[in-house]
C-alpha positions in Angstrom: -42.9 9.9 -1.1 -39.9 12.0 0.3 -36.8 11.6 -2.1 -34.4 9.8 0.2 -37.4 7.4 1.2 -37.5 6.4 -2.7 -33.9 6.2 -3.0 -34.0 3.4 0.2 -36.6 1.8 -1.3 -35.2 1.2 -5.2 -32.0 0.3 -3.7 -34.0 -2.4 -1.4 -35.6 -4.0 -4.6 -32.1 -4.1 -6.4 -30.4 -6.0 -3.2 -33.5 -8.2 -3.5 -33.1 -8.6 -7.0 -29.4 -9.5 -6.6 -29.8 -11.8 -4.1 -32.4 -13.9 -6.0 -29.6 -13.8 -8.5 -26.8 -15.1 -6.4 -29.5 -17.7 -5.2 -30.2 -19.1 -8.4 -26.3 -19.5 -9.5 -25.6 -21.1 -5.9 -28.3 -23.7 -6.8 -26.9 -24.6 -10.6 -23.4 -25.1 -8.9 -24.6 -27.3 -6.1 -26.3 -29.5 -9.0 -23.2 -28.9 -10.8 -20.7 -29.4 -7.7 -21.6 -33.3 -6.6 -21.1 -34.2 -10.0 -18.1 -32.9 -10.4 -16.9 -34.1 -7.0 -18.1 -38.0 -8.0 -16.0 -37.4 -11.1 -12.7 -36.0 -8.8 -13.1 -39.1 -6.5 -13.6 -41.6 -9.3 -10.5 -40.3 -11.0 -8.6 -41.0 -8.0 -9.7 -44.7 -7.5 -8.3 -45.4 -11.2 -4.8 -43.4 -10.6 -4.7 -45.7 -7.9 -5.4 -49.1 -9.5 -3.1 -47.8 -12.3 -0.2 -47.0 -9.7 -0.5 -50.5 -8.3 -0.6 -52.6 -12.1 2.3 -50.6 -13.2 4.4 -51.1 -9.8 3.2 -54.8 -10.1 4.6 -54.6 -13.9 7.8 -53.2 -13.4 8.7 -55.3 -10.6 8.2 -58.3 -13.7 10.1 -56.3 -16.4 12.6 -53.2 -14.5 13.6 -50.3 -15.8 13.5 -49.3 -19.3 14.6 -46.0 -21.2 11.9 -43.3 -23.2 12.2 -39.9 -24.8 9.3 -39.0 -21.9 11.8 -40.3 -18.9 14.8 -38.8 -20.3 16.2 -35.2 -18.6 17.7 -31.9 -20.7 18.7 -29.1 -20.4 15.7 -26.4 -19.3 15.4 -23.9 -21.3 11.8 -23.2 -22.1 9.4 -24.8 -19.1 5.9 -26.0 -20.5 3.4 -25.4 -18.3 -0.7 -26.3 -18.5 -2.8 -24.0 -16.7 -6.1 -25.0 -15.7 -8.7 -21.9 -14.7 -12.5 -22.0 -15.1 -13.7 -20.7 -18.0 -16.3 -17.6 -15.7 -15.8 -16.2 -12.6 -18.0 -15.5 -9.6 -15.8 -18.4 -7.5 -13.9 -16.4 -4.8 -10.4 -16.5 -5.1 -9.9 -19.5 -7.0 -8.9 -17.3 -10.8 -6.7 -15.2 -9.1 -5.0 -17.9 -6.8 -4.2 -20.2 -10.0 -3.0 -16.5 -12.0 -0.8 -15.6 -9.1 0.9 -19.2 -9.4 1.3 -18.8 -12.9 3.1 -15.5 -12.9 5.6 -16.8 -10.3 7.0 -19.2 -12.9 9.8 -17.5 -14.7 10.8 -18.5 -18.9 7.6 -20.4 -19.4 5.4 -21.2 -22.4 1.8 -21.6 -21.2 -0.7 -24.3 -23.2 -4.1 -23.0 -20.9 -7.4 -24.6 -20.5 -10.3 -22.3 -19.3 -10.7 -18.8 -20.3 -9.4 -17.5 -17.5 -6.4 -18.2 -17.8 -6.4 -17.6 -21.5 -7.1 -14.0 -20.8 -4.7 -13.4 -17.9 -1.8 -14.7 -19.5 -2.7 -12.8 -22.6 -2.9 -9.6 -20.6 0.5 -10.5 -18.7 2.1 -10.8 -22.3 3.0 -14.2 -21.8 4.4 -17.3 -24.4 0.7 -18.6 -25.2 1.5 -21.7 -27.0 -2.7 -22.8 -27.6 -5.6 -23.2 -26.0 -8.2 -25.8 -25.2 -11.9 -25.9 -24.5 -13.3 -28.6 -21.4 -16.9 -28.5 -20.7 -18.4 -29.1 -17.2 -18.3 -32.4 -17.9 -14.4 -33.3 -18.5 -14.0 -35.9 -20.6 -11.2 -38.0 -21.3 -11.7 -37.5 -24.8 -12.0 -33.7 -24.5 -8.6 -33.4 -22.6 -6.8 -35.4 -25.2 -6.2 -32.6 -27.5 -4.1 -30.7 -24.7 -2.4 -33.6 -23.5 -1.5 -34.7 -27.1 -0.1 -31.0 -28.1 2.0 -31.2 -24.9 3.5 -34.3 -25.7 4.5 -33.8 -29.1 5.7 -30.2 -27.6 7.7 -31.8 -25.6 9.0 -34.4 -28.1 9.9 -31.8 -30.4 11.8 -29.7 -28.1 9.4 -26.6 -27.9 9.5 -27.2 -23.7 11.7 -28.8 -22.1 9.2 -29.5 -19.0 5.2 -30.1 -18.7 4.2 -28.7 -15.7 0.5 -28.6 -14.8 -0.8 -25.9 -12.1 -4.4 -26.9 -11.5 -6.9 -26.4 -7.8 -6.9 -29.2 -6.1 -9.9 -30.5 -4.5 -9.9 -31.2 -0.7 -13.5 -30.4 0.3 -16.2 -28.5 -0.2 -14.5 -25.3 1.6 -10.7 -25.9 0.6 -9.1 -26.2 -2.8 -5.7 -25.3 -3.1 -3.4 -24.0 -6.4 -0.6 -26.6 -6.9 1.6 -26.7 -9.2 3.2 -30.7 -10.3 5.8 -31.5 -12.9 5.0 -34.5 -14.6 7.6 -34.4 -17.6 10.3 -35.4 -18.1 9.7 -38.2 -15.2 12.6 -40.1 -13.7 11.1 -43.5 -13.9 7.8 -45.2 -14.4 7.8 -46.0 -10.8 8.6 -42.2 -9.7 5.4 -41.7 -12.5 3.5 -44.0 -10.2 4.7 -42.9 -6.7 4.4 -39.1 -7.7 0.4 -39.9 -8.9 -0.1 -41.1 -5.7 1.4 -38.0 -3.9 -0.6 -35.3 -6.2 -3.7 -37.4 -5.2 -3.0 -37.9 -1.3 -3.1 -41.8 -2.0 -1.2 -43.8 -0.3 2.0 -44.9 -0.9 2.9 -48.1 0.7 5.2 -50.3 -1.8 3.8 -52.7 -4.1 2.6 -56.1 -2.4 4.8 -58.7 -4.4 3.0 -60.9 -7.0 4.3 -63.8 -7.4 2.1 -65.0 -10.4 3.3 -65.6 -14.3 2.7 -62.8 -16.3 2.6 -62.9 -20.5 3.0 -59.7 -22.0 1.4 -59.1 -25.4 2.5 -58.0 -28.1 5.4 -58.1 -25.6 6.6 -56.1 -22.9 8.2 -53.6 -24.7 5.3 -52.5 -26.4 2.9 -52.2 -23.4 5.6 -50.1 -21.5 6.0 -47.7 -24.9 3.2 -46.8 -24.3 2.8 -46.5 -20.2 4.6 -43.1 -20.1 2.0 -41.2 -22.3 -0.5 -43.2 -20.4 0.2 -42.0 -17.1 0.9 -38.2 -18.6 -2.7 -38.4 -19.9 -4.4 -39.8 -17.2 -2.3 -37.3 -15.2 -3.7 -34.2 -16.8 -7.0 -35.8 -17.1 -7.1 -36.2 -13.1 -5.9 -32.7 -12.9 -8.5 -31.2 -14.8 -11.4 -33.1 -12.9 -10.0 -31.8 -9.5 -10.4 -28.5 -11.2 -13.4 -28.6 -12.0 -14.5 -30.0 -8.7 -12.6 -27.0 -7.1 -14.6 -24.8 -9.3 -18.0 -25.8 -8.4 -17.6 -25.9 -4.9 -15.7 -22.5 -5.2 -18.4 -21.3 -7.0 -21.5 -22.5 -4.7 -20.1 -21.3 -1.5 -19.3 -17.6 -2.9 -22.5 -17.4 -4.4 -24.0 -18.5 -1.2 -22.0 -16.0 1.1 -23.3 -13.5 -1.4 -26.8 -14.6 -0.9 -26.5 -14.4 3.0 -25.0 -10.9 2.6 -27.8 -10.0 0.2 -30.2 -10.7 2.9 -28.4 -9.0 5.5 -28.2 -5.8 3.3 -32.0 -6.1 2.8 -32.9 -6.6 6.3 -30.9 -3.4 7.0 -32.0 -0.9 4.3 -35.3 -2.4 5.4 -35.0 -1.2 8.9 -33.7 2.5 7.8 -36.2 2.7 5.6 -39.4 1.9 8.1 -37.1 4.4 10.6 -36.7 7.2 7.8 -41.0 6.8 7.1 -41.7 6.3 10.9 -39.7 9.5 11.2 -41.7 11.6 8.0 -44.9 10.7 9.7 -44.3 11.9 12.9 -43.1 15.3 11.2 -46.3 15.4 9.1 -47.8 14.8 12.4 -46.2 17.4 14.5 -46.7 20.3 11.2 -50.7 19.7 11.7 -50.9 19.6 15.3 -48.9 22.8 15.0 -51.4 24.0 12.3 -54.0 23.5 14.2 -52.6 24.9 17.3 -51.8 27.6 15.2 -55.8 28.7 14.3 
């Protein structure tokens, strides 16, 4: 077999090869990517009942003051970055890294490898770092959103910012980036939730029933800041992870198509390059023989 016929050939059966490896990632993160999706969707439906007990709460009680609602001076901003842990997802890494290095006297708290290393290599104020499996559960967030709180508490950052993709559909997830501390009331808490999310945002219905807080109000609304700023980040880290799937399953099935475009090419040139050696093998014996 004529060199350049091999060459065509092995690089054939390493397109193919490719390709049946793109294939098999698409199919993990489409089993992967409705999960995930359910789990983004879900999350919303609870920001939204939350939104609506607290608006119904405060409307019983009013305003009240916390360290987590109360404004300083910014020096150091806090900000949670929220990457995949691998790549292969189009543009999504690079989108949320691009975000990140926009934001100017920033420590960074990150979740996802990705981020991790990025901000490592930019030389950035890395603060810690958090593994989230694929599945995202509350309790696995809670160690971030603890450490950011008692950050915050302890005048480390002066903000908490979160910069996260979030999930539209299958074929759009944006980089945002969303302060949630300090917050200027429990409503605003409630009212920006409901922006992040694209819920709606229609005031409270009024409620005119009794209400009997226990222990007392007091307590419960100690405690509804933190609340929110969990649930916040826990919401945020769901739409990531939504984002990444999906990300992830349409680029690995562009690269599939493309594979098998590649293939059907080199497959052409090659069955032109071997029609073309036979006909020359061809022509050198009829010449041979013409030749005698």
């Amino acid at each position: 077999m004529p060199k350049g016929l091999r060459e065509i050939r092995n690089r054939i059966k390493s397109v193919k090869s490719t390709g049946q490896i793109t294939r098999a990632m698409q199919l993990v993160a489409s089993s992967k990517m409705k999960r995930a999706q359910d789990a983004a969707r879900h999350g919303r439906d609870y920001a939204e009942l939350l939104g609506e007990i607290l608006e119904t709460a405060m409307s019983k009680v009013g305003e009240f003051t916390h360290p987590l609602l109360t404004k300083r001076e910014v020096k150091v901003r806090g900000v949670l970055l929220i990457t995949p842990d691998k790549g292969m997802c189009g543009a999504l890494n690079s989108n949320l890294v691009r975000a990140a290095s926009e934001i100017s006297n920033a420590a960074f708290v990150t979740i996802g490898r990705k981020g991790k290393q990025a901000m490592a290599r930019a030389g950035r104020t890395l603060l810690a770092d958090f593994p989230v499996s694929d599945r995202a559960n509350f309790s696995e967030v809670r160690p971030a959103t603890e450490y950011l709180l008692q950050a915050f508490l302890d005048g480390k950052v002066d903000t908490v910012e979160v910069i996260y993709a979030y999930f539209k559909n299958t074929l759009v997830q944006s980089p945002r980036v969303q302060k949630l501390l300090p917050a200027d009331s429990l409503a605003a808490q409630a009212h920006d939730l409901r922006v992040r999310l694209n819920l709606p945002t229609t005031a409270a219905v009024a409620d005119n029933r009794d209400m009997i807080f226990e222990p007392s109000a007091q307590a419960i609304l100690e405690r509804l800041p933190a609340l929110f700023f969990k649930q916040a980040v826990h919401q945020a880290v769901l739409e990531s992870k939504a984002s990444e799937h999906s990300a992830r399953m349409v680029a690995m099935k562009a690269a599939t198509d493309n594979s098998k475009k590649i293939a059907s090419a080199l497959s052409l040139e090659y069955n032109k390059a071997r029609q073309a050696a036979i006909t020359q093998e061809i022509l050198e014996l009829t010449a041979g023989a013409a030749a005698q």
